[in-house]
C-alpha positions, 0 to 999 in steps of 0.5 A, a space after each residue: 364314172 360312167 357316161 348317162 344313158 337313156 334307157 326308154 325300156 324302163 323308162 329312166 335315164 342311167 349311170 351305171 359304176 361298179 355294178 350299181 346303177 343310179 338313175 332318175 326315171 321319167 314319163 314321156 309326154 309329148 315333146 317334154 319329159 316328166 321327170 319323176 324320181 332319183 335314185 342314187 344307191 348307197 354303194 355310189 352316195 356321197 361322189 357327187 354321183 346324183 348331181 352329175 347324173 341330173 346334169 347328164 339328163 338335163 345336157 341331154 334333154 337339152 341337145 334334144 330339144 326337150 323341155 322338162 317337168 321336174 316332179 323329183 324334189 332332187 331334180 328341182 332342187 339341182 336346178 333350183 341351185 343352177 339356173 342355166 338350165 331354168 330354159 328347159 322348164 315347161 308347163 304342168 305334166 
């Protein structure tokens, strides 16, 4: 599985395997980051390639010092499930 990437052109964060790309896309807001929407292609379903994709982005925006809105149900639900990463959690965006 390939390692997340932060792709600012198209505003998402990237796991690329095979030819698909799943990501979770954002909006920048100031020093915190919007995150709106996962998306996981049928070729990569089922691996677990959502939940490791979310938590390369969190590890990321964690080592950054970024805090995170989740508008994605996938995102809050992931860190709903793993609260050592409710620190990252920042008002409305």
């Amino acid at each position: 599985m390939s390692e997340v990437r932060d792709n600012p052109a198209m505003s998402r964060f990237e796991m690329a395997e095979g030819g698909a790309v799943a990501f979770v896309a954002y909006r920048r807001d100031g020093n915190r980051m919007v995150l709106t929407h996962t998306e996981v292609p049928e070729a990569m379903a089922g691996q677990g390639t959502g939940s490791k994709l979310v938590r390369g982005v969190l590890d990321h925006l964690r080592s950054d010092d970024i805090g995170i809105v989740p508008r994605c149900d996938f995102v809050a639900g992931y860190i709903e499930r793993h609260p050592e990463y409710r620190d990252l959690l920042v008002g409305p965006g």
